[in-house]
N, C-alpha and C positions, 0 to 999 in steps of 0.2 A: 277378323281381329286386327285391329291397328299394328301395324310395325314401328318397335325401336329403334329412333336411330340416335346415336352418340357421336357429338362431334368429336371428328380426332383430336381436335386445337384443345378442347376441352380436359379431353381423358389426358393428356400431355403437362395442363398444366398442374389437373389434382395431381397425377402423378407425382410429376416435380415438387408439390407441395409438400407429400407424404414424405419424401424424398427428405426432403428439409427438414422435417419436425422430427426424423428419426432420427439423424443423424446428430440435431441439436438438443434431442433425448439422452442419448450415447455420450456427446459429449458430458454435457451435465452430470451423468453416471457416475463416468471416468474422473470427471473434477472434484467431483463429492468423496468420492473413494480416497483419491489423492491426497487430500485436502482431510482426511479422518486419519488413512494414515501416518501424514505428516505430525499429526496433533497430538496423536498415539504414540508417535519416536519421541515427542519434545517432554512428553508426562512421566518419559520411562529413565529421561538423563537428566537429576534434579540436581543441581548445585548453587552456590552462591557464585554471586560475579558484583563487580563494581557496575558494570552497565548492561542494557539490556535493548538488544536493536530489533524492534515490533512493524511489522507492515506485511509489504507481500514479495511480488518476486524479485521488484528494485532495492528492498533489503536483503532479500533471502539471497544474491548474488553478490555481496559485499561481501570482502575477503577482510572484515575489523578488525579482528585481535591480532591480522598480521600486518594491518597497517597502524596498530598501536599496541605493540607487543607488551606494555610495560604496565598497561591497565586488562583485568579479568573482566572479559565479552562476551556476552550469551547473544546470539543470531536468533533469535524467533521472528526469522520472516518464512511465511509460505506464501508462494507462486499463485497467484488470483484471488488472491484472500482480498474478502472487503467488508468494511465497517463492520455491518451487521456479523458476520461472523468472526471476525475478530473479538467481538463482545463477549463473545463465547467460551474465551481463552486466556484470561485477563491471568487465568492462577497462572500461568507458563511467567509471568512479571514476578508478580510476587510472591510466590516463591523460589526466586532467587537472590529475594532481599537486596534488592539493586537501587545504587543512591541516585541513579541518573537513568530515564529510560527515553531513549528517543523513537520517537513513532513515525512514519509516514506510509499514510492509505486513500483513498477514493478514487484514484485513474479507474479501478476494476468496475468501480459501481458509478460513473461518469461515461464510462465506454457501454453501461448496459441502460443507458439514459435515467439512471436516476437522479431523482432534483437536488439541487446543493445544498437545499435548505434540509431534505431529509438527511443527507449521508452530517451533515454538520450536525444536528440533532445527535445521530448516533456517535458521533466522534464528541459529542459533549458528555455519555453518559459513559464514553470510556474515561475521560477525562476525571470526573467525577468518582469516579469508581477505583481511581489510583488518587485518590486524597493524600495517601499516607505515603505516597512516596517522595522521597527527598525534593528529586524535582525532576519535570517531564519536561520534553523540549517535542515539540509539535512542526514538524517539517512540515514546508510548504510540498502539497500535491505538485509533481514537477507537470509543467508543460507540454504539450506532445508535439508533432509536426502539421494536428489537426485545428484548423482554425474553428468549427462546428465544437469540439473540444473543449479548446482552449477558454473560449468565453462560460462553459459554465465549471470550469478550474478556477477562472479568476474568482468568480462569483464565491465557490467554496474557499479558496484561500480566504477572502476578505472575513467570512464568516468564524475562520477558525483563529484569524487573530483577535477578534472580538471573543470570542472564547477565553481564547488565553488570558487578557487581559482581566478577565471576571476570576480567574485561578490564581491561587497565592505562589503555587509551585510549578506554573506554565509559563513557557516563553518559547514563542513562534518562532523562530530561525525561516527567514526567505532562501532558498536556495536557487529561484529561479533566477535572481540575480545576475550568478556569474554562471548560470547555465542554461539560460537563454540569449535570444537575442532577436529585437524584432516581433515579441510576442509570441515566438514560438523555442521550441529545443532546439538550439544550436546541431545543425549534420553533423557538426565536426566533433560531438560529443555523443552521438546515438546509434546504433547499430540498426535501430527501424521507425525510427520516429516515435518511439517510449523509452524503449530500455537504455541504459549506459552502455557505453565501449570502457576500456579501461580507464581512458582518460578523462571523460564524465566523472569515473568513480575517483579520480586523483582530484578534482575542481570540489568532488564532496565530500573526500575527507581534509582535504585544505580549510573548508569551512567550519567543520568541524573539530578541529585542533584546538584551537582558545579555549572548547569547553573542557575535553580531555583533559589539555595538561594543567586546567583547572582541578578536574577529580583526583588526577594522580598527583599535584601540589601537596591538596589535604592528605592524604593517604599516610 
């Protein structure tokens, strides 16, 4: 009877494979979980607010209504949120009958290579789907320190000012502007080459301001 033989090189790398798939299992789990019951705190605290700040974890770590204490600010960002499941959540905006909602999402679904023509698609039908709101202001996806990245951000940003421009109540705000530099995210504003440090977040509520003390003007 012929003898089995297994390479070691081999059995080492399924291993390793399995290794990988499980653990990218687990995570996913853990993120879905997260990511439900984040959705579940946000349905359970329903109020009105003048604004409404929608994305993922570079909103979700914005300290707003204490860097504009004088206008009422609902946070609905969650940490890895993207497009597609943002879709999903649209009532967490409107019902808090907010006159201004600002949005920014796709780094999540960019970093998991998807194409900018799809997450733009889906950032259209969110768009679309806040008709009735006073007015939405469409942050540019910020820049990272990844240049593999950065070219298909550009591509999405270009896509969602076209967008806007098609919207009666949309207007694109560039933020990579004055937080970039060089075509990538300034070090001096990022703690890993995505997220903000404090002072990132001070460059983006600085841009931010004109429109604020525009809402609290009317008020």
């Amino acid at each position: 009877m012929p003898k089995c033989f297994i390479d070691p090189s081999a059995a080492l790398i399924f291993g390793a494979i399995l290794s990988i798939l499980l653990v990218t299992a687990l995570a996913t789990r853990f993120e879905n979980a997260a990511w439900q019951a984040k959705v579940d705190e946000f349905r359970q605290f329903k109020g009105h607010a003048d604004i409404v700040m929608f994305g993922d974890s570079l909103t979700a770590s914005g300290h707003w209504q204490e860097m504009f204490p004088k206008l009422s600010i609902i946070n609905r960002g969650i940490s890895g949120e993207r497009v597609g499941s943002a879709l999903l959540r649209l009532d967490q905006i409107t019902a808090a009958q907010p006159r201004l909602v600002f949005i920014m999402l796709g780094i999540n679904d960019i970093r998991r290579s998807t194409s900018p023509d799809d997450v733009a698609a889906s950032y259209g039908k969110i768009i679309n789907r806040l008709a009735d709101v006073e007015s939405i202001v469409v942050q540019s996806t910020l820049l990272t320190n990844s240049e593999v990245h950065n070219a298909a951000i550009k591509r999405l940003n270009s896509a969602l000012i076209a967008l806007c421009s098609k919207a009666a109540n949309c207007r694109f705000v560039d933020l990579n502007v004055p937080l970039s530099r060089d075509g990538s995210l300034r070090p001096d504003l990022t703690t890993d080459g995505i997220h903000l440090n404090g002072a990132g977040y001070r460059v983006w509520e600085n841009q931010l301001r004109p429109m604020m003390a525009a809402v609290s003007a009317e008020r």
